[in-house]
PyMOL Python script that loads the backbone (N, CA, C, O; Angstrom):
from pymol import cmd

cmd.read_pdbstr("""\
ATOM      1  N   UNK A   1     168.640  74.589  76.165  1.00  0.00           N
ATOM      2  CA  UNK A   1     168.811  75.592  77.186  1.00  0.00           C
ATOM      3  C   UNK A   1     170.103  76.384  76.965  1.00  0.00           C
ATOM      4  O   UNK A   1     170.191  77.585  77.225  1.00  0.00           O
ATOM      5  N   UNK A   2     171.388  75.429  76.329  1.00  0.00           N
ATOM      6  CA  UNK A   2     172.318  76.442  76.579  1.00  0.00           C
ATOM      7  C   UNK A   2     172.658  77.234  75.220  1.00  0.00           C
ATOM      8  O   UNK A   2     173.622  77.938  74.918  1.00  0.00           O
ATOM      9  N   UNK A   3     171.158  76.738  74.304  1.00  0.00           N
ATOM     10  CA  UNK A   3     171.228  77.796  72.960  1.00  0.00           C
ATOM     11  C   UNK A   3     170.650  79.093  73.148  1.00  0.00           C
ATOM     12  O   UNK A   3     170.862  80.039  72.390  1.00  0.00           O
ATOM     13  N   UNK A   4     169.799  79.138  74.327  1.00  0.00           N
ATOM     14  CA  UNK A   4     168.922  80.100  74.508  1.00  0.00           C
ATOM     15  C   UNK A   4     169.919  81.103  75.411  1.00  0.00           C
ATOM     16  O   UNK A   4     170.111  82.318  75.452  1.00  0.00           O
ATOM     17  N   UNK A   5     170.324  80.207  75.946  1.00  0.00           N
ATOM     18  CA  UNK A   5     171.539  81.215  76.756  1.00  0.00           C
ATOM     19  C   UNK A   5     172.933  81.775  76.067  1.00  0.00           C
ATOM     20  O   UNK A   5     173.626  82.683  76.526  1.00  0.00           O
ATOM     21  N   UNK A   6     173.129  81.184  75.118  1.00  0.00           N
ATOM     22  CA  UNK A   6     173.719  81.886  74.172  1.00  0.00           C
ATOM     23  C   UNK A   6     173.430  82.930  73.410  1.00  0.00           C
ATOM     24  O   UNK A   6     174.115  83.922  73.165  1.00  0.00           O
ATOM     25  N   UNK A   7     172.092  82.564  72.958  1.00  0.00           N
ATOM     26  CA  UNK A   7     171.565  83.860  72.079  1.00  0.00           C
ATOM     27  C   UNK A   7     171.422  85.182  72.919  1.00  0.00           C
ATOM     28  O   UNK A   7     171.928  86.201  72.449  1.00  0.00           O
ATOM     29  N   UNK A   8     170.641  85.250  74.369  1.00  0.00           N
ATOM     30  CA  UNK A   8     170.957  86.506  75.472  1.00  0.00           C
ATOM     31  C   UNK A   8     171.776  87.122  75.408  1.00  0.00           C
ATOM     32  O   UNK A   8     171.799  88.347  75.284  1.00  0.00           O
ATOM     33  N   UNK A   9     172.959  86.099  75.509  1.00  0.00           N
ATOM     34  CA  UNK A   9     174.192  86.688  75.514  1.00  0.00           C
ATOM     35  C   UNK A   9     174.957  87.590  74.061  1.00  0.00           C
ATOM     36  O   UNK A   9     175.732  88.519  73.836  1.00  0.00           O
ATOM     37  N   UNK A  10     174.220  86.695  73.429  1.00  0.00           N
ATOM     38  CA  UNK A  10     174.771  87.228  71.836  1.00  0.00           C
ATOM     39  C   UNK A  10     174.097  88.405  71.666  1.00  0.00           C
ATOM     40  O   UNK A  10     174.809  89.262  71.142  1.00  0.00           O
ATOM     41  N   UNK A  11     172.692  88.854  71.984  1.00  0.00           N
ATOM     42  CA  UNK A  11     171.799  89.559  71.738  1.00  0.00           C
ATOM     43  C   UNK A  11     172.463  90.979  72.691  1.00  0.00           C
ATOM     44  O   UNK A  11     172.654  92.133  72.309  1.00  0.00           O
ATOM     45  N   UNK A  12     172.733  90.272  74.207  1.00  0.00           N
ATOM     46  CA  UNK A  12     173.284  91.945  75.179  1.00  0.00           C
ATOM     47  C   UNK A  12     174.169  91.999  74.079  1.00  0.00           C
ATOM     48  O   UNK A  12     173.737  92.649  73.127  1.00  0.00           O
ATOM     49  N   UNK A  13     175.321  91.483  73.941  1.00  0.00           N
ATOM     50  CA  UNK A  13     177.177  91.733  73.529  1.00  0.00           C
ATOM     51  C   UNK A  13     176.896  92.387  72.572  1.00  0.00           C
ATOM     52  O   UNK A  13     177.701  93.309  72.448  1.00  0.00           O
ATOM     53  N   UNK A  14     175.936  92.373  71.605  1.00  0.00           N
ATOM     54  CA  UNK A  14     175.878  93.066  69.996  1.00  0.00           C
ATOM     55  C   UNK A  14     175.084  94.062  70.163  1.00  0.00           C
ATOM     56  O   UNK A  14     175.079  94.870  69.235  1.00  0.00           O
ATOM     57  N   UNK A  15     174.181  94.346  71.337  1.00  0.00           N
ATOM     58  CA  UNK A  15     173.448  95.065  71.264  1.00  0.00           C
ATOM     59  C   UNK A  15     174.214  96.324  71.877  1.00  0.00           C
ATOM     60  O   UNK A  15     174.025  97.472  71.474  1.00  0.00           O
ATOM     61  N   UNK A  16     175.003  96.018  72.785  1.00  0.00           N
ATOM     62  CA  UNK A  16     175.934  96.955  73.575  1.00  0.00           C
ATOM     63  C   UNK A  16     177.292  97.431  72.401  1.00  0.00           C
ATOM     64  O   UNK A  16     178.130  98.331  72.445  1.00  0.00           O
ATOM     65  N   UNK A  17     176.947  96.140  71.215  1.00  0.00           N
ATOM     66  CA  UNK A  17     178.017  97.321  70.192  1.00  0.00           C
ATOM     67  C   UNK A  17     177.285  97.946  69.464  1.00  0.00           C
ATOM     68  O   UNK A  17     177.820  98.802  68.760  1.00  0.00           O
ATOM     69  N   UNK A  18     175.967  97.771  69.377  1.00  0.00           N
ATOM     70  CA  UNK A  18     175.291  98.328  68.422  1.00  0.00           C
ATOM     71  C   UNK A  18     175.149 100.016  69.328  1.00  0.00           C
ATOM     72  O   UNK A  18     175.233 101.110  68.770  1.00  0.00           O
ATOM     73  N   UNK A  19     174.994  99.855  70.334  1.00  0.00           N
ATOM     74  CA  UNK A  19     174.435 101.145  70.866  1.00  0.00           C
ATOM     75  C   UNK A  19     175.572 102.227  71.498  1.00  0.00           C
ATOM     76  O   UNK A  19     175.329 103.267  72.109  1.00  0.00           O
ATOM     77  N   UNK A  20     177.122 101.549  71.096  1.00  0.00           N
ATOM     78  CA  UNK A  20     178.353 102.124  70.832  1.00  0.00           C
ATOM     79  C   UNK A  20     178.406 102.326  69.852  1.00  0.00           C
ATOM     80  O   UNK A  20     178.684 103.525  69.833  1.00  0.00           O
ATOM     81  N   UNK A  21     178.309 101.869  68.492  1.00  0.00           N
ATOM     82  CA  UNK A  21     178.268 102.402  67.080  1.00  0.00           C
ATOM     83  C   UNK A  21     177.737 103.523  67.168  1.00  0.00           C
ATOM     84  O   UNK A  21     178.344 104.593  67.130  1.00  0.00           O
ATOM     85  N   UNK A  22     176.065 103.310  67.344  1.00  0.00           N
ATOM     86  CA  UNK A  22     175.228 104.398  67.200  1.00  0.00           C
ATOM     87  C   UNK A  22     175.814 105.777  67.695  1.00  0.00           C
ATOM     88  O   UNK A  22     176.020 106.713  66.922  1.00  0.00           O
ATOM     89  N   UNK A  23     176.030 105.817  68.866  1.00  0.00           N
ATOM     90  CA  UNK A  23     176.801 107.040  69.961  1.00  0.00           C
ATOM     91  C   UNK A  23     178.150 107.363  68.634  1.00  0.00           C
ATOM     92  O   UNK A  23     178.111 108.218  67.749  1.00  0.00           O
ATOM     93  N   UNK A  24     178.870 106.700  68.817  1.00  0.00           N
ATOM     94  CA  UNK A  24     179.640 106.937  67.676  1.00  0.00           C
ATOM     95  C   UNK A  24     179.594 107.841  66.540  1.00  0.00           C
ATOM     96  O   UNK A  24     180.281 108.860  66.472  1.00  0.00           O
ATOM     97  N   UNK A  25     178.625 107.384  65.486  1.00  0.00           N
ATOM     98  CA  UNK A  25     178.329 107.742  64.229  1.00  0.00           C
ATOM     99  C   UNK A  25     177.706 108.858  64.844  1.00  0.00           C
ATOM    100  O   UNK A  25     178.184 109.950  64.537  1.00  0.00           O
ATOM    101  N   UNK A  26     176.518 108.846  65.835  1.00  0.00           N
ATOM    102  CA  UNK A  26     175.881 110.252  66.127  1.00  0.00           C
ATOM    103  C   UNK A  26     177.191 111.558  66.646  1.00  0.00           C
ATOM    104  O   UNK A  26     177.412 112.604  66.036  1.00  0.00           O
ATOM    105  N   UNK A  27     177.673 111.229  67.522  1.00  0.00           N
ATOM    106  CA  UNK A  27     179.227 112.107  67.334  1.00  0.00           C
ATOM    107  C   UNK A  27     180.084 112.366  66.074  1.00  0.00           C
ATOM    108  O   UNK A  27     180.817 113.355  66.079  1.00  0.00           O
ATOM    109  N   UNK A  28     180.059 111.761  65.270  1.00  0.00           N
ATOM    110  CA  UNK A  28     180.938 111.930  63.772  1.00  0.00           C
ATOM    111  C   UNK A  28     180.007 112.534  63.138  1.00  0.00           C
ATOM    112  O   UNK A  28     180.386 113.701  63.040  1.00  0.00           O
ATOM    113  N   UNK A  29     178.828 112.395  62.563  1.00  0.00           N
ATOM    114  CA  UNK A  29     177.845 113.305  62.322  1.00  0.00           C
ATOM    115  C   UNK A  29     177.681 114.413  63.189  1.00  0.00           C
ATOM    116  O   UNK A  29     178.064 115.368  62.513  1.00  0.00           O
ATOM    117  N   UNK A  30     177.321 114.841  64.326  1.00  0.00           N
ATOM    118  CA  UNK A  30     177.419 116.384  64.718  1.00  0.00           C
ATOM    119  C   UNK A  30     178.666 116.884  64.334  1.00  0.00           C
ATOM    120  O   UNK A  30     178.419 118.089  64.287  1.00  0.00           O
ATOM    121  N   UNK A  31     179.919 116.752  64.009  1.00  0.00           N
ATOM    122  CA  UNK A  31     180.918 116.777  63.815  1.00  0.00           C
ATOM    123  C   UNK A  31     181.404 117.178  62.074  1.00  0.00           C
ATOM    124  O   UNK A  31     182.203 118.066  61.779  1.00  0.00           O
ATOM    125  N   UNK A  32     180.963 116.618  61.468  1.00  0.00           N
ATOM    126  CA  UNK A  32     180.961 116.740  60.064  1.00  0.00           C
ATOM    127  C   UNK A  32     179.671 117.712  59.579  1.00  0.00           C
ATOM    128  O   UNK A  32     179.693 118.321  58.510  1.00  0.00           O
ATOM    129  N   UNK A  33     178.435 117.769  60.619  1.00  0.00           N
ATOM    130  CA  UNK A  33     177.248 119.233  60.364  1.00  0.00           C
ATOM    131  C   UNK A  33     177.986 120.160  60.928  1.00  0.00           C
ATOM    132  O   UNK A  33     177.820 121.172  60.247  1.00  0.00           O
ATOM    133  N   UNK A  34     178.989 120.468  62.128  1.00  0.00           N
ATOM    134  CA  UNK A  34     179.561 121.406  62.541  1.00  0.00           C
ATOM    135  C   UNK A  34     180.785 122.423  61.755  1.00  0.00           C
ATOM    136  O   UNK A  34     181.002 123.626  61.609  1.00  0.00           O
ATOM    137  N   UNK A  35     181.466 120.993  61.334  1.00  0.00           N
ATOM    138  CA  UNK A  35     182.715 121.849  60.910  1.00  0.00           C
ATOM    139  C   UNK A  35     182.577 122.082  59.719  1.00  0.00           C
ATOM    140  O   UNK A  35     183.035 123.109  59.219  1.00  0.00           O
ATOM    141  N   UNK A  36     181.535 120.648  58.625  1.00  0.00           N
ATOM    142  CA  UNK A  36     181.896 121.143  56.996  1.00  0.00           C
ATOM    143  C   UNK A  36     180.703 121.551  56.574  1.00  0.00           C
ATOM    144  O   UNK A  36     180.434 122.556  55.916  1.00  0.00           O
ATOM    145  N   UNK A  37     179.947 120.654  57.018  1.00  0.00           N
ATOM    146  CA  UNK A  37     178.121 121.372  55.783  1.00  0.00           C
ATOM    147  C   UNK A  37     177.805 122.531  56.527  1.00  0.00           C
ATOM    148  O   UNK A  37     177.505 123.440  55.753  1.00  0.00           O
ATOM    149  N   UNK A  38     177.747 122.886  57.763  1.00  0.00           N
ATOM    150  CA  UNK A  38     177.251 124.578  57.850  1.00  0.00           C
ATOM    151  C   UNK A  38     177.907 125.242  56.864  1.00  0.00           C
ATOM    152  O   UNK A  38     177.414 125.547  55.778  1.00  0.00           O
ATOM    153  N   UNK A  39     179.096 125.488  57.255  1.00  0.00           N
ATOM    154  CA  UNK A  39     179.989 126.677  56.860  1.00  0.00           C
ATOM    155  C   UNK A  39     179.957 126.323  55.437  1.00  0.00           C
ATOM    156  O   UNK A  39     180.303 127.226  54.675  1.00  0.00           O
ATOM    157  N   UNK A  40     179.595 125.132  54.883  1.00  0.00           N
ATOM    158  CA  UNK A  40     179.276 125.080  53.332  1.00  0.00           C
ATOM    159  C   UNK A  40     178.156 125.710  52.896  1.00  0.00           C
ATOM    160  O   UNK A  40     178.296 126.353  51.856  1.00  0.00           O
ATOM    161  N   UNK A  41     176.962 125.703  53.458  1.00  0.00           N
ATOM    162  CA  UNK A  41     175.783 125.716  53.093  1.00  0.00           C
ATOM    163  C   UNK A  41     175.564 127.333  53.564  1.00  0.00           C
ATOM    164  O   UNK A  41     174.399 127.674  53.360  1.00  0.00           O
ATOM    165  N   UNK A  42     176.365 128.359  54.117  1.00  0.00           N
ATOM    166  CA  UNK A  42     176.368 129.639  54.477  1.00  0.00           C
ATOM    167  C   UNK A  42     177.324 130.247  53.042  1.00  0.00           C
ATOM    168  O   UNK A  42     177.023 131.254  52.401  1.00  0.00           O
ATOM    169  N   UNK A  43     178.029 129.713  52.879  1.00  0.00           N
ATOM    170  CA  UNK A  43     179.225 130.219  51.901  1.00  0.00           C
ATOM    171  C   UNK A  43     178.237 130.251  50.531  1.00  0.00           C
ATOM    172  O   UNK A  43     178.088 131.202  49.763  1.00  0.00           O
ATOM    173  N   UNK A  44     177.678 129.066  50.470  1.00  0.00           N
ATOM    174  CA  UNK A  44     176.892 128.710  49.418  1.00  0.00           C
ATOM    175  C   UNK A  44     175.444 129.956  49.170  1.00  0.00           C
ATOM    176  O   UNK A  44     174.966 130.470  48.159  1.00  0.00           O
ATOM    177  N   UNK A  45     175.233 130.028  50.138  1.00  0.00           N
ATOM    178  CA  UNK A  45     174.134 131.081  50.523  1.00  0.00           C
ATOM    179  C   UNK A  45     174.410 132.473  50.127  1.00  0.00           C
ATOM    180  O   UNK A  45     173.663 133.101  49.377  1.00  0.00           O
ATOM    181  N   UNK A  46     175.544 132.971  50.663  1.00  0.00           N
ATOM    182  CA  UNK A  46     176.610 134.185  50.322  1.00  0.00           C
ATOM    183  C   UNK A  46     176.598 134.298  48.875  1.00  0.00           C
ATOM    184  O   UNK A  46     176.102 135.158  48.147  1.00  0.00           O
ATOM    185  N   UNK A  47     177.418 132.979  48.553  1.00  0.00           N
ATOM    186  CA  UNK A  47     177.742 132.940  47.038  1.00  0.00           C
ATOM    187  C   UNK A  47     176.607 134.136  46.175  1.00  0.00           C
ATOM    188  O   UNK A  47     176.747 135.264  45.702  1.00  0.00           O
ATOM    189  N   UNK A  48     175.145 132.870  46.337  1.00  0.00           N
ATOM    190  CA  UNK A  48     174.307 132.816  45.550  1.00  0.00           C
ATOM    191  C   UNK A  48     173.671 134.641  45.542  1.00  0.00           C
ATOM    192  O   UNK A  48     172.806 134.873  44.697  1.00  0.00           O
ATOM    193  N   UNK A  49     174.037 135.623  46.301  1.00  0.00           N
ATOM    194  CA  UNK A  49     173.770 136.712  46.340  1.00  0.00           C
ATOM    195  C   UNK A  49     172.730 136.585  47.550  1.00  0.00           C
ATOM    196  O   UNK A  49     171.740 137.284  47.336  1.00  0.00           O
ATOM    197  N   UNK A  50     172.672 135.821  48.875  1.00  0.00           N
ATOM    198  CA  UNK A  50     171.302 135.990  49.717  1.00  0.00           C
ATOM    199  C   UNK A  50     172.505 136.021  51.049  1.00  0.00           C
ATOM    200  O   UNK A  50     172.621 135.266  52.015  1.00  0.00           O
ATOM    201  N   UNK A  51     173.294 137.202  50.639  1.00  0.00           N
ATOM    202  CA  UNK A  51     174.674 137.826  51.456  1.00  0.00           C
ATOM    203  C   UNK A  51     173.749 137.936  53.074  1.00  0.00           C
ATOM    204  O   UNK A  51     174.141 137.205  53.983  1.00  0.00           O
ATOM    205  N   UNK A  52     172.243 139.111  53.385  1.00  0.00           N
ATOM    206  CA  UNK A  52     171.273 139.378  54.404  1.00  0.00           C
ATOM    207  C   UNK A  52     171.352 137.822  54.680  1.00  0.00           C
ATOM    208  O   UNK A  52     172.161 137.665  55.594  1.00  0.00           O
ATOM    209  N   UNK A  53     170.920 136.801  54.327  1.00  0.00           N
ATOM    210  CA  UNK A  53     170.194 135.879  54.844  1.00  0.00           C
ATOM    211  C   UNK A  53     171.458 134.760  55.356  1.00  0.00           C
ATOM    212  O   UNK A  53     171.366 134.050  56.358  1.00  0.00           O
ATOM    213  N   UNK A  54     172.607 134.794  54.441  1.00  0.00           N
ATOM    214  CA  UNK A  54     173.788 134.319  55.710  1.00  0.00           C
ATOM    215  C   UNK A  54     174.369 134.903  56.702  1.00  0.00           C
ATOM    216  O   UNK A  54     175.079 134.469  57.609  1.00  0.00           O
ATOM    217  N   UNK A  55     173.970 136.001  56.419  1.00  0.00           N
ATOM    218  CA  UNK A  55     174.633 136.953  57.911  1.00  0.00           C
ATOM    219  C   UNK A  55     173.612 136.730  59.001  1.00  0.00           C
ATOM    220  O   UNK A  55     173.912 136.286  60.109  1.00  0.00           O
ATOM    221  N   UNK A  56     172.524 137.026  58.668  1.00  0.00           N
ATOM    222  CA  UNK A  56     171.446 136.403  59.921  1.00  0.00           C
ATOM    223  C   UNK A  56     171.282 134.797  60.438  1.00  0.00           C
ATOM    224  O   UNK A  56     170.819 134.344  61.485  1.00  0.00           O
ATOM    225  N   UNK A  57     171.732 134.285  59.521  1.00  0.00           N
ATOM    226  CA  UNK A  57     172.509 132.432  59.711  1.00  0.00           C
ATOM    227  C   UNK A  57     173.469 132.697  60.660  1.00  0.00           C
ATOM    228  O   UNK A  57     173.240 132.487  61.851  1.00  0.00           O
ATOM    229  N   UNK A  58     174.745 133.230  60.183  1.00  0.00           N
ATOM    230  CA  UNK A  58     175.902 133.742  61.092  1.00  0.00           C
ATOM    231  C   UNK A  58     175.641 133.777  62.486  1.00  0.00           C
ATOM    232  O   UNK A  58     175.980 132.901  63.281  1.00  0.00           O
ATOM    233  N   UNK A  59     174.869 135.084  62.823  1.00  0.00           N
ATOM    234  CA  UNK A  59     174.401 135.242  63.939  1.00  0.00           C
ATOM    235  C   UNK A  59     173.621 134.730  64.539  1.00  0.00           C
ATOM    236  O   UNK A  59     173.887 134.883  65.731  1.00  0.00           O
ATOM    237  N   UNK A  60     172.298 133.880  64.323  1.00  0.00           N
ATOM    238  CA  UNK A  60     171.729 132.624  64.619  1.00  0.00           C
ATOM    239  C   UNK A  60     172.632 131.835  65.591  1.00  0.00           C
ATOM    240  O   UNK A  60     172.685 131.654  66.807  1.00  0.00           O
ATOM    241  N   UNK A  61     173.247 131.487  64.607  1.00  0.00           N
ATOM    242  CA  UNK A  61     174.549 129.995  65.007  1.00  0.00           C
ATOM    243  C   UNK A  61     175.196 130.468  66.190  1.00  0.00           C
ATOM    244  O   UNK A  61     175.196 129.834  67.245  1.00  0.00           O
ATOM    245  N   UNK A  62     175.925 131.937  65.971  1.00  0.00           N
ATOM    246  CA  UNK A  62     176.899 132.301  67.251  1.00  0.00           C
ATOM    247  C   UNK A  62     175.781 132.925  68.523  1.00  0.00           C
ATOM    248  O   UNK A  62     175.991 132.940  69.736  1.00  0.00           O
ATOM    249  N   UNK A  63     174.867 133.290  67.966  1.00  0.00           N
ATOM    250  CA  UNK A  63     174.488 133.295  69.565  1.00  0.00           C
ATOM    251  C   UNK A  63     173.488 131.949  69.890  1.00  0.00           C
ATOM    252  O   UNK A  63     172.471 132.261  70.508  1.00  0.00           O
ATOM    253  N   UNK A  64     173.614 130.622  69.592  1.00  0.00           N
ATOM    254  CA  UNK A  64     172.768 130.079  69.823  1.00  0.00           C
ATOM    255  C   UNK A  64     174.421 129.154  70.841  1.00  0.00           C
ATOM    256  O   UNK A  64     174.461 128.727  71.995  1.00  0.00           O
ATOM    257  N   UNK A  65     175.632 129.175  69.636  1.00  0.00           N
ATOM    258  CA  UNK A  65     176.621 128.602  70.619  1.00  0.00           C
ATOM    259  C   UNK A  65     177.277 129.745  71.527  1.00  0.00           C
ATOM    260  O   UNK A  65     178.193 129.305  72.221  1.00  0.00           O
ATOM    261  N   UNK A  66     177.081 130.783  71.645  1.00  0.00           N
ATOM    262  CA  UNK A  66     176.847 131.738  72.561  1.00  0.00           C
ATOM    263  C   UNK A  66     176.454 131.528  74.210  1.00  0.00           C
ATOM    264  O   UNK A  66     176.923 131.894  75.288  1.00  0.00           O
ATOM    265  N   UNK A  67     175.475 130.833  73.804  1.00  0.00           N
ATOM    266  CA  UNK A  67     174.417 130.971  74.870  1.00  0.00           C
ATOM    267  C   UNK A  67     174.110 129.239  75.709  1.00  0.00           C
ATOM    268  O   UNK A  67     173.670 128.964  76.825  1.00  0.00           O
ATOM    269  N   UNK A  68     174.513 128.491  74.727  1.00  0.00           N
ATOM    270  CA  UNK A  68     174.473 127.355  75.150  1.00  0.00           C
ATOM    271  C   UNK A  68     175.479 126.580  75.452  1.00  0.00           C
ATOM    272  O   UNK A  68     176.533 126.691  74.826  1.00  0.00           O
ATOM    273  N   UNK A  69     175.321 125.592  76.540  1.00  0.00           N
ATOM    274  CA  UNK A  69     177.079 125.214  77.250  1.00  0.00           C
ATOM    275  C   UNK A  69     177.146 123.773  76.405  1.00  0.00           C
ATOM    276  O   UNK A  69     176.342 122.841  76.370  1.00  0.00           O
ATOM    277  N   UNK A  70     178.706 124.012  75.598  1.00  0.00           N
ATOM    278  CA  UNK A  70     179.360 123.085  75.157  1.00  0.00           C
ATOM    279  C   UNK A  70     179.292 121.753  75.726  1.00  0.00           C
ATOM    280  O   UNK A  70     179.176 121.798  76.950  1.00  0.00           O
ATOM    281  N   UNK A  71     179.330 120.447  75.184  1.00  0.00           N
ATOM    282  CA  UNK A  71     178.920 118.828  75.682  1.00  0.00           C
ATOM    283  C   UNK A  71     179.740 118.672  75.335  1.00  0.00           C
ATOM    284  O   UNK A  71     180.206 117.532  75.339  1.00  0.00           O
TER     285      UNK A  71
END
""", "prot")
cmd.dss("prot")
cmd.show_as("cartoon", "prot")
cmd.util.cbc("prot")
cmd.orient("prot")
């Protein structure tokens, strides 16, 4: 009985870090798509001569954070 009640316990405690990790990493990831791979993957776009098709990226992005309220 008091293995079974251990494991509950082991199972909430890890599960409640597991689902703090997760939140975590999902914040460090929006975070690292925000600040470095867009603006990589637009530059990259530019580069390659498809100058029309990052500028309409550009504007995409700013009116989409334009328009939508910051979390």
């Amino acid at each position: 009985m008091l293995t079974l009640i251990f494991m509950i316990l082991m199972i909430s405690v890890f599960g409640k870090l597991l689902w703090f990790a997760v939140k975590a990493a999902w914040s460090v990831t929006k975070i690292l798509v925000t600040i470095v791979f867009l603006p990589l993957v637009l530059i990259g776009i530019a580069a390659s001569g498809l100058l029309s098709v990052a500028f309409f990226g550009v504007l995409a992005v700013g009116a989409v954070s334009l328009f939508l309220p910051a979390r």
